[in-house]
C-alpha positions as CSV (number, residue, x, y, z in Angstrom):
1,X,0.0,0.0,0.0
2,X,1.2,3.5,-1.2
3,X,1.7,6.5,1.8
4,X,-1.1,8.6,-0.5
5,X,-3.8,5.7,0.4
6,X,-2.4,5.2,4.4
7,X,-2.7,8.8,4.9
8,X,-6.5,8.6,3.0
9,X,-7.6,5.8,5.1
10,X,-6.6,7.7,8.0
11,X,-7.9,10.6,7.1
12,X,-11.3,9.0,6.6
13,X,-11.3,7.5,10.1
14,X,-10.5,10.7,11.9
15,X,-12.6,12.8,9.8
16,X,-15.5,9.7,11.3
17,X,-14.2,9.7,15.3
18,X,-11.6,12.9,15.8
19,X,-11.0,11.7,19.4
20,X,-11.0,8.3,19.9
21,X,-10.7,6.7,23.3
22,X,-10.2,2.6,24.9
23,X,-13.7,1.5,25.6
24,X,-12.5,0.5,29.2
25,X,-13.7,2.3,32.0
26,X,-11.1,4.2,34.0
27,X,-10.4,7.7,36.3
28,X,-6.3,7.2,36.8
29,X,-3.5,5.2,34.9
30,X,-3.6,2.5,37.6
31,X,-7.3,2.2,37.3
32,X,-6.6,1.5,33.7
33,X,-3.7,-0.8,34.0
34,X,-5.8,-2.8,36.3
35,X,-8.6,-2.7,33.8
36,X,-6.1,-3.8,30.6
37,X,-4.7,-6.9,32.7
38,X,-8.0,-8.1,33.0
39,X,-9.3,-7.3,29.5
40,X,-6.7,-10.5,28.4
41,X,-9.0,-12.9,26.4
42,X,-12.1,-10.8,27.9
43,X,-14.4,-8.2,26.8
44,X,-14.3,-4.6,27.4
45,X,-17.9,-5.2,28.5
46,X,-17.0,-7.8,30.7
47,X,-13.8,-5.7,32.5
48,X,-16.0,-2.9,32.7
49,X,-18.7,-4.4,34.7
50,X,-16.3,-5.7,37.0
51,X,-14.0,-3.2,37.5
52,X,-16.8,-1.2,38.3
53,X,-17.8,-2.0,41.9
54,X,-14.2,-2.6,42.5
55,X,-12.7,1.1,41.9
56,X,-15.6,1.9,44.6
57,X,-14.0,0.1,47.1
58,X,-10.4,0.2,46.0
59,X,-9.1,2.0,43.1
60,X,-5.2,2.1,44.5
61,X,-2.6,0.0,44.9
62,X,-2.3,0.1,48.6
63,X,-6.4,-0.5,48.6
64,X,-5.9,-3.2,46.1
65,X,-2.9,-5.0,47.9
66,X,-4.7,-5.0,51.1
67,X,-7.4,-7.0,49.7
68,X,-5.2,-9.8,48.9
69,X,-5.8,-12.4,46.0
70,X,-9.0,-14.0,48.2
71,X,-10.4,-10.4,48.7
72,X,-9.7,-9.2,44.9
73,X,-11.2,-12.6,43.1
74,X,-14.8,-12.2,43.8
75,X,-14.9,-9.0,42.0
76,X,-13.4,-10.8,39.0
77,X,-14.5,-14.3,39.1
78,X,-16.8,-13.6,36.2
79,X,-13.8,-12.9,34.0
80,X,-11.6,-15.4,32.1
81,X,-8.6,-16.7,34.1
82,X,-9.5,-14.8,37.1
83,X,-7.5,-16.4,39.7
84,X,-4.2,-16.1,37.6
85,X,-5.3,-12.5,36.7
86,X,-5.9,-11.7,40.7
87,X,-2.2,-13.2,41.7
88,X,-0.6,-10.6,38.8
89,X,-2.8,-8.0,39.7
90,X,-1.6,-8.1,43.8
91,X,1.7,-8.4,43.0
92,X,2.2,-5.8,40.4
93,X,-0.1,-3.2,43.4
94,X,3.4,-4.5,45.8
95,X,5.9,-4.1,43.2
96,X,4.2,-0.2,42.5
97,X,4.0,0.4,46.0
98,X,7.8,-0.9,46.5
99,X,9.7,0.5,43.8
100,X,7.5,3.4,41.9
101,X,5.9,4.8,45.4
102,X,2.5,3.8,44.1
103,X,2.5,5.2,40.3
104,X,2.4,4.0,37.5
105,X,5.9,4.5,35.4
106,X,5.6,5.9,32.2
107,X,9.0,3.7,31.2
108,X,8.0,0.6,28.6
109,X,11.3,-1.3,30.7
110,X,9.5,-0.1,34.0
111,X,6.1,-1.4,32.5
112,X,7.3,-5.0,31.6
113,X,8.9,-5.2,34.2
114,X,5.4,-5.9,36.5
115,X,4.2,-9.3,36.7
116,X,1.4,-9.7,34.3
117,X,2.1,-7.0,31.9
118,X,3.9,-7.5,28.5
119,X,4.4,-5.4,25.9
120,X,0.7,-4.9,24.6
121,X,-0.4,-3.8,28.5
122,X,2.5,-1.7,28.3
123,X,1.8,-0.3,24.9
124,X,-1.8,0.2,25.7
125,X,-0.8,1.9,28.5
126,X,2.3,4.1,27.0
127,X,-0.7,5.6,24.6
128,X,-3.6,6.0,26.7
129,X,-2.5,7.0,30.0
130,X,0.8,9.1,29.3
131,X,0.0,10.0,25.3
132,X,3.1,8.3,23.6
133,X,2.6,7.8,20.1
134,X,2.9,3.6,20.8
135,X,0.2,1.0,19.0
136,X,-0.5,-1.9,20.7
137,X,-1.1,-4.8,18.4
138,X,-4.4,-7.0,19.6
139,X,-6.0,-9.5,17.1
140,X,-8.8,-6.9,15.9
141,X,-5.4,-4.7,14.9
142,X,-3.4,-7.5,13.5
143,X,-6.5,-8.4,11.4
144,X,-7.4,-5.1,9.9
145,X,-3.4,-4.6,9.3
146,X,-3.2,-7.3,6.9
147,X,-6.4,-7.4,5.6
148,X,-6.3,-3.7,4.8
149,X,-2.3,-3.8,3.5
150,X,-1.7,-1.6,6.1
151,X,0.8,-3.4,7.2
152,X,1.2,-6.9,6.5
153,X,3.4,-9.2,8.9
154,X,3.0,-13.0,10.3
155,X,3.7,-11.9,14.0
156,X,2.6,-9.2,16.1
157,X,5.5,-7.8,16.6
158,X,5.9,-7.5,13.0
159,X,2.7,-5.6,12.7
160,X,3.6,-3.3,15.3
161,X,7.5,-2.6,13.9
162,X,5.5,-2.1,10.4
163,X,2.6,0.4,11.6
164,X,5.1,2.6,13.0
165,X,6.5,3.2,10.4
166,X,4.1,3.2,7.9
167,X,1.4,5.6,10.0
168,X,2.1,9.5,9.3
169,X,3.2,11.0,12.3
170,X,-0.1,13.1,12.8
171,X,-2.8,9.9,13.1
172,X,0.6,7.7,15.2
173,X,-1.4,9.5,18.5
174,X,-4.7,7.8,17.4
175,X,-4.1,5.3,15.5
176,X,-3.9,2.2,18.2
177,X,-7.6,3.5,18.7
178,X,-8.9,3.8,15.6
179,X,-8.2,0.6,14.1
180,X,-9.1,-1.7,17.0
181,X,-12.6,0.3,16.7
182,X,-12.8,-0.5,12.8
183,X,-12.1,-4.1,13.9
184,X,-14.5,-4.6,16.6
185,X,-17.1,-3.4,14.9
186,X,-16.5,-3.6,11.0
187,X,-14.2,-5.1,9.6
188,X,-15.0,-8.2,12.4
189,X,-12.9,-11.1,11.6
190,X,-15.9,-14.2,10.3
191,X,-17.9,-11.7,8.5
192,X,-16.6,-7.8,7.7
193,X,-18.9,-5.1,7.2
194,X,-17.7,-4.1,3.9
195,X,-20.4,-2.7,2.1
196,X,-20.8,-0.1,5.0
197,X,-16.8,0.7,5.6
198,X,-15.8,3.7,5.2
199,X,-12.3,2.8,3.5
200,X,-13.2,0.0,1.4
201,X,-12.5,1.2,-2.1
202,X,-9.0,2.0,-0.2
203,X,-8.7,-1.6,1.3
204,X,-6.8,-4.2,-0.5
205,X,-8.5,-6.8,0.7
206,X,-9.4,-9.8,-2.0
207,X,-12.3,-11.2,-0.2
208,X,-14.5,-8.2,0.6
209,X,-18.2,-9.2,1.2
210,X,-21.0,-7.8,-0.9
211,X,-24.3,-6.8,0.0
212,X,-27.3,-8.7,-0.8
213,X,-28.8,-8.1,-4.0
């Protein structure tokens, strides 16, 4: 794909949603590295609804250590992996509280460093919280990157190296946002919504559906 047609699918997408934002529910960056860690093979629905009653009650690290893994895991149980998710989630709150006085670093090394987060958390995080101009690769952005010609590539990692380079520095901000968006909820990965996209004469895809005659 050709910079002239990156920079007109983008274009497109802003034009659509100037200020994207993560469909996860958060106040602070903790809330919302809690929230990603949990969002692991889970919806945003899903993390939502349960992070909810829990930032009432404890939205810190301190508040979240003192609860322990047997005090945390009822407020999660209804999400995927739970228990392993609750013993990453108390030890990352002592590891804050030990080494980063109870913030959140805005270092990637600092960020993967925590038990439980690798380098999509820490991307996610890098963008949303602290604005760095990062794009975490999930499987709705991995899909829409090769589909699209974005930015083609057999590993995540790939995707991501490829993105970054191939985005135009004004949509880099954005970007993470707006194409996990067009993959949740168009171009979905059994059955894309490609008489209604927005950039499918610019898409490259070979199997685009069609609608109904």
């Amino acid at each position: 794909m050709n910079p002239a047609k990156r920079r007109a699918i983008f274009l497109r997408l802003r034009a659509a949603d100037p200020k994207p934002k993560t469909e996860l529910h958060y106040r602070t960056p903790f809330e919302l590295l809690v929230a990603v860690m949990l969002s692991a093979q889970a919806t945003d629905k899903s993390v939502n609804k349960a992070t909810l009653p829990l930032f009432r009650i404890a939205h810190t690290p301190a508040a979240i250590l003192a609860l322990g893994v047997e005090g945390l895991s009822p407020f999660i149980k209804s999400i995927g992996l739970y228990n392993n998710k609750a013993k990453s989630i108390i030890a990352t709150c002592r590891l804050l509280l030990e080494r980063h006085a109870g913030a959140v670093p805005e270092s990637r090394e600092a960020l993967e460093s925590l038990p439980g987060v690798g380098r999509k958390t820490a991307n996610v995080i890098l963008n949303t919280a602290f604005g760095k101009p990062t794009m975490a690769v999930d499987t709705h952005i991995f899909r829409v990157a090769n589909r699209t010609g974005l930015a083609r590539g057999k590993t995540v990692r790939a995707v991501e190296e490829k993105l970054l380079k191939a985005v135009p520095e004004e949509f880099l901000l954005n970007a993470h946002h707006w194409l996990i968006l067009h993959g949740r909820y168009v171009c979905k990965a059994r059955h894309p919504l490609c008489p209604t996209c927005r950039i499918e004469d610019l898409c490259e895809y070979r199997h685009k559906t069609h609608a109904p005659v």
